[in-house]
C-alpha positions in Angstrom: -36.8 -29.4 -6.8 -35.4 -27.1 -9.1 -31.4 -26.8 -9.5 -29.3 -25.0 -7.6 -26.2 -23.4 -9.8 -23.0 -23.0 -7.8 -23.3 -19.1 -7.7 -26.8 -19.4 -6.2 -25.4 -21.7 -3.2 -22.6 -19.0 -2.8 -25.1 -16.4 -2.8 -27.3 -18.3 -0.2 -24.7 -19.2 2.4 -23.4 -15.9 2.4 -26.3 -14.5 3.1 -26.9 -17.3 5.6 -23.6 -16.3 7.1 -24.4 -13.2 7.5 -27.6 -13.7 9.2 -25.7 -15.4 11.3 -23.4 -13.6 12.4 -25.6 -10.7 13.2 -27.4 -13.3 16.1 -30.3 -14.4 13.8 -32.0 -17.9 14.9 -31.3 -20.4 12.3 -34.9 -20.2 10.8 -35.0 -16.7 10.7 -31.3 -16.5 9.0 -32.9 -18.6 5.9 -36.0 -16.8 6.3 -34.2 -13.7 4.9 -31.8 -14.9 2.4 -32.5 -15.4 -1.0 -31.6 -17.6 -3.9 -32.5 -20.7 -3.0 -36.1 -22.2 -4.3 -38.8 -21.3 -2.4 -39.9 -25.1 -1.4 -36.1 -25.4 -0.4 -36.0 -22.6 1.9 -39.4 -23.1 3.1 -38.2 -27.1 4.7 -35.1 -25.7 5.7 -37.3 -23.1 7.9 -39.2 -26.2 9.3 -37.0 -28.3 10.2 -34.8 -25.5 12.5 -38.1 -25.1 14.1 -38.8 -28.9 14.9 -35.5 -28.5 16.7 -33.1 -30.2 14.1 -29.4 -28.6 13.8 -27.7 -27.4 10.4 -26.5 -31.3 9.6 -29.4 -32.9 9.5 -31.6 -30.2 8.4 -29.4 -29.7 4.9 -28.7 -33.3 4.3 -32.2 -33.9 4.4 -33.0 -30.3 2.5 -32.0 -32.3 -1.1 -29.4 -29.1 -1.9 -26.4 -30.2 -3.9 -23.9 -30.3 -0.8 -21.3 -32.8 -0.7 -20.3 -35.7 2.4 -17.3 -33.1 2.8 -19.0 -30.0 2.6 -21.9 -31.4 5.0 -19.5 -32.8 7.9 -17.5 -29.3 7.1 -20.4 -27.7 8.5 -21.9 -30.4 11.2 -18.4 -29.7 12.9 -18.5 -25.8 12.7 -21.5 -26.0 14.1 -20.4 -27.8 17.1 -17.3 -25.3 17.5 -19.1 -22.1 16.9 -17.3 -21.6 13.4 -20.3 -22.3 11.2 -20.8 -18.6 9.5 -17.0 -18.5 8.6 -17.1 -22.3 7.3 -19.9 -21.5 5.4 -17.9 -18.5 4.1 -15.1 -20.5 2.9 -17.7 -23.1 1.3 -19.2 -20.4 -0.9 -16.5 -19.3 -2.1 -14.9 -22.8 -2.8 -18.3 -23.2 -4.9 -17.5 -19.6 -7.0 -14.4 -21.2 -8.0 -15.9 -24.1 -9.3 -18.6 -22.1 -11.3 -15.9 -20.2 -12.8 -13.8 -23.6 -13.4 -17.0 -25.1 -15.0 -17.5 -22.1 -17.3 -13.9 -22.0 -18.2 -14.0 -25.7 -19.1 -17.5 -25.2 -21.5 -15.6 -22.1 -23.2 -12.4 -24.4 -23.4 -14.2 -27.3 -24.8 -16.9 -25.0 -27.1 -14.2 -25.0 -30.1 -13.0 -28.6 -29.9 -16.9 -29.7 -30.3 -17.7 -27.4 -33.2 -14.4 -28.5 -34.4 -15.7 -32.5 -34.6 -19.5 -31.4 -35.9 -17.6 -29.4 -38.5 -15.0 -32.3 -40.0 -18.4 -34.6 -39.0 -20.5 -32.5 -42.0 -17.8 -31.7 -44.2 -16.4 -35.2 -44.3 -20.2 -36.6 -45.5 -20.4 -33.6 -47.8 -19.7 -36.1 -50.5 -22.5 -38.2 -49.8 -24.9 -35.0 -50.0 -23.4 -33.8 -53.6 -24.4 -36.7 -55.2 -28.2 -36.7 -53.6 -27.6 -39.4 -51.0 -29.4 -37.9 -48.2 -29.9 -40.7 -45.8 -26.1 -41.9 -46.6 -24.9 -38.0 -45.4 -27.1 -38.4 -42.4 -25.4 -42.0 -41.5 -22.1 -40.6 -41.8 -21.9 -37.8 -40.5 -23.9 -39.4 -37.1 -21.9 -41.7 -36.8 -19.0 -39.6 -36.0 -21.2 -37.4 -33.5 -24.0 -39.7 -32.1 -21.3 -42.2 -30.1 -19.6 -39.1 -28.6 -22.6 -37.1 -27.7 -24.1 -40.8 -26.1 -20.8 -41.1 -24.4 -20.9 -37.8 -23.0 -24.5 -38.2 -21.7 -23.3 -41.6 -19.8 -20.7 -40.2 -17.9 -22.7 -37.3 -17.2 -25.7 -39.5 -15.9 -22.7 -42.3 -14.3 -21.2 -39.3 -12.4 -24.8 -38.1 -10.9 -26.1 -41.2 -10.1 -22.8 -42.8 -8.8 -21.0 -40.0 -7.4 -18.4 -42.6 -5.3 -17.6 -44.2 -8.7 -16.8 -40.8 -10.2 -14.8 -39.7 -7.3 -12.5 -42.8 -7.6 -12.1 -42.6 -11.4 -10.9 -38.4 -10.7 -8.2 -40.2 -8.6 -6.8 -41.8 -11.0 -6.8 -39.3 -13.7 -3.3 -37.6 -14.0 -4.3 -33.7 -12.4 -7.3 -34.7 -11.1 -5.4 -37.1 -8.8 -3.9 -34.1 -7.4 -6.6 -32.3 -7.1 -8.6 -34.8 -5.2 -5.6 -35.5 -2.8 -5.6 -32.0 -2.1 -9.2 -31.5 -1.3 -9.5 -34.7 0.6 -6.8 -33.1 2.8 -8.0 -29.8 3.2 -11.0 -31.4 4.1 -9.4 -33.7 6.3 -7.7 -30.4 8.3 -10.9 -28.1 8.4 -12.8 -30.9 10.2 -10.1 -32.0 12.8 -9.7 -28.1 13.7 -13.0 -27.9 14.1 -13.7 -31.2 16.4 -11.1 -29.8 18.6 -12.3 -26.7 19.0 -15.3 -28.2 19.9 -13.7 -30.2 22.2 -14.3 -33.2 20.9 -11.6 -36.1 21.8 -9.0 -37.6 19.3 -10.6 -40.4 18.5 -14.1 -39.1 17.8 -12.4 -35.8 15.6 -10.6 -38.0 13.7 -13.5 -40.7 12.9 -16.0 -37.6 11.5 -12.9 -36.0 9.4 -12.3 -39.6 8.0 -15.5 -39.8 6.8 -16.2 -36.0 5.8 -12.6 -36.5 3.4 -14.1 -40.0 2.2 -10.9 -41.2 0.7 -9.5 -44.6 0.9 -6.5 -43.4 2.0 -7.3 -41.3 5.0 -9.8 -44.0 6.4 -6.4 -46.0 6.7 -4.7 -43.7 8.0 -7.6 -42.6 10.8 -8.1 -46.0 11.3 -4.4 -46.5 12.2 -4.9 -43.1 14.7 -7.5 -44.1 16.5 -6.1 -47.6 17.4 -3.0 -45.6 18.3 -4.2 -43.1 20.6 -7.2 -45.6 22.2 -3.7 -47.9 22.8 -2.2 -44.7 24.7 -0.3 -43.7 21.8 0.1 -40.2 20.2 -1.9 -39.7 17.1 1.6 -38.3 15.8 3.3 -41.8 15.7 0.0 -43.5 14.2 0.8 -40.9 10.9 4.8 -41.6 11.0 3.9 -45.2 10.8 1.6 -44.6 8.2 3.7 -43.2 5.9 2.5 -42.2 2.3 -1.3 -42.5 3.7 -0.1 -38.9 5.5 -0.5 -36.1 2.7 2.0 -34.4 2.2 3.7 -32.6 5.2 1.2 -33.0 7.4 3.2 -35.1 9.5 5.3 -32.3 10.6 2.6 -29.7 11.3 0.8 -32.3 13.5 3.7 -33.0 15.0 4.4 -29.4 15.9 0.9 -29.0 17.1 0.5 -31.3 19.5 4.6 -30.0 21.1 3.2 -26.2 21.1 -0.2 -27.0 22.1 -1.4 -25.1 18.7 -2.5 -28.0 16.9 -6.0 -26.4 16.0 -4.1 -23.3 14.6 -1.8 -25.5 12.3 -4.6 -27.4 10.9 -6.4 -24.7 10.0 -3.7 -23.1 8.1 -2.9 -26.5 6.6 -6.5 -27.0 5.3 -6.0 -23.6 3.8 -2.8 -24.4 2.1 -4.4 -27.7 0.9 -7.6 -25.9 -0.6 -5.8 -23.6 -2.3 -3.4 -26.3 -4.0 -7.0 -28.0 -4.8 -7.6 -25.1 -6.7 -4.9 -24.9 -8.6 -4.5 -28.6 -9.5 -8.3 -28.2 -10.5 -7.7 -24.7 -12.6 -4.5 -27.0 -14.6 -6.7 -29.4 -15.1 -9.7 -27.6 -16.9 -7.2 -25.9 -18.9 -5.2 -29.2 -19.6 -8.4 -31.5 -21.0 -10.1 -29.5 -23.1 -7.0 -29.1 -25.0 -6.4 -33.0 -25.2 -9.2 -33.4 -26.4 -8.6 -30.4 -29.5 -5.7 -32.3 -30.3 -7.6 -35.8 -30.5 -9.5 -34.2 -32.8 -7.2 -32.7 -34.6 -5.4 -36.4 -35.3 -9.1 -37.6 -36.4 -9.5 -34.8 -38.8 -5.7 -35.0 -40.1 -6.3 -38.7 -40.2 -9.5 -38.5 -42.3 -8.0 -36.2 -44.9 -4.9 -38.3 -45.3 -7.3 -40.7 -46.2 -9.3 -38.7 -48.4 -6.6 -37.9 -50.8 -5.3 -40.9 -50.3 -8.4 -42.6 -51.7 -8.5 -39.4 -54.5 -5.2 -40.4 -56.0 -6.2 -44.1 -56.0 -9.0 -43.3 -58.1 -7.1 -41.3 -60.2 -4.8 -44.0 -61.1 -7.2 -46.2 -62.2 -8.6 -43.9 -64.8 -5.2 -43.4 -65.8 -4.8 -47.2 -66.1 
């Protein structure tokens, strides 16, 4: 199947949305929108008319949707929120085309950078009609870090549970993750109980739409909780620093006031948005990192270059 870009998507459950919203069945809401392959669309179409709902059918559909972005929508579904859920999906996805183009323009002058000190450094090599000796040195400066690159591109596609545990570890990235896990977290609670779904089963699907380490403690710890005949409330003051951060007290104030679904909501939205911003700091932060590492390689080979110039010079003065 032919790749989806994150615009396309966007464009797609939009339109989806939209469809929708005006009363469309599900079949004939794909049926109309565009962007998506034809063979994509055309499975999609087949499987709402087997009888399958909107989880199945685009888990199965081979789109590039996340667990989070799939469980966003199997719960929507169930509470009659799926057209504004899919809303807030496409536009989380236009963000991270324009973070992705930001970070290729950000990291286009660090790279020609490299190839440039790369050449210039094997020029030498060339001058004096060394050809093969030019090629050698000059790919061995830019063959390792284009393989590298190509492994963690290919690690991070075929192991995408790897990658997401090494972005949570990274300093910004960390952040970021935290902050989409949580907003991911909130979306999918709200939308269990809307649905009506009880505690326990709301917050097993969240747990596993966020999938982080951390909040499958801290579910864990809620459902034995509130299956014991405790509050889910006490099961996150327990926890501690598995809660992100203030979600404690909006729980807390949900379940007094009896507007638990509202705060959660708001919450995810609060947490999205700091996803966001971690993730914008971070594509500005990296690709500038990596200009200074390359700036300390090419000081480091001209210090060495003169270095080695006045050397020589000495011994034909000797």
């Amino acid at each position: 199947m032919a790749a989806v870009s994150d615009k396309r998507l966007a464009e797609w459950l939009e339109q989806v949305a939209d469809g929708l919203d005006a009363g469309m069945q599900a079949s004939n809401a794909v049926a109309l929108a565009e962007s998506l392959p034809s063979a994509a669309s055309e499975n999609l179409e087949a499987a709402f008319r087997n009888g399958d709902g909107w989880g199945d059918s685009l888990e199965y559909s081979q789109l590039p949707f996340s667990f989070a972005e799939l469980s966003i929508m199997r719960a929507s579904e169930l509470s009659g929120r799926l057209p504004s859920a899919m809303r807030r999906i496409a536009a989380s996805r236009r963000e991270m085309g324009k973070v992705k183009r930001r970070m290729l323009l950000a990291l286009a002058y660090p790279v020609f950078i490299l190839h440039f000190a790369a050449v210039a450094f094997a020029i030498p090599y060339l001058v004096n009609g060394d050809a093969a000796a030019f090629l050698v040195a000059s790919g061995m400066v830019v063959v390792p870090i284009w393989l590298i690159a190509l492994f963690m591109f290919a690690g991070a596609k075929l192991f995408p549970g790897a990658a997401k545990a090494v972005s949570r570890s990274l300093p910004v990235f960390s952040r970021y993750r935290r902050n989409w896990d949580a907003g991911t977290l909130c979306e999918v609670l709200a939308s269990g109980f809307a649905a009506g779904m009880d505690v326990t089963r709301s917050w097993e699907i969240a747990a596993n739409g966020a999938d982080s380490p951390r909040l499958y403690r801290l579910a864990n710890s809620v459902v034995e909780s509130v299956s014991a005949g405790g509050k889910a409330s006490e099961a996150i003051a327990a926890a501690g620093k598995l809660a992100p951060k203030g979600f404690l007290q909006l729980y807390k104030s949900g379940e007094e006031t009896g507007n638990l679904e509202e705060n959660l909501e708001a919450a995810a939205k609060r947490y999205f948005t700091d996803a966001k911003n971690q993730l914008f700091l971070a594509s500005m932060l990296y690709p500038k990192l990596l200009l200074v590492g390359i700036f300390g390689y090419v000081g480091y080979r001209i210090v060495s270059w003169v270095s080695d110039y006045f050397e020589e010079l000495s011994k034909i003065n000797v």
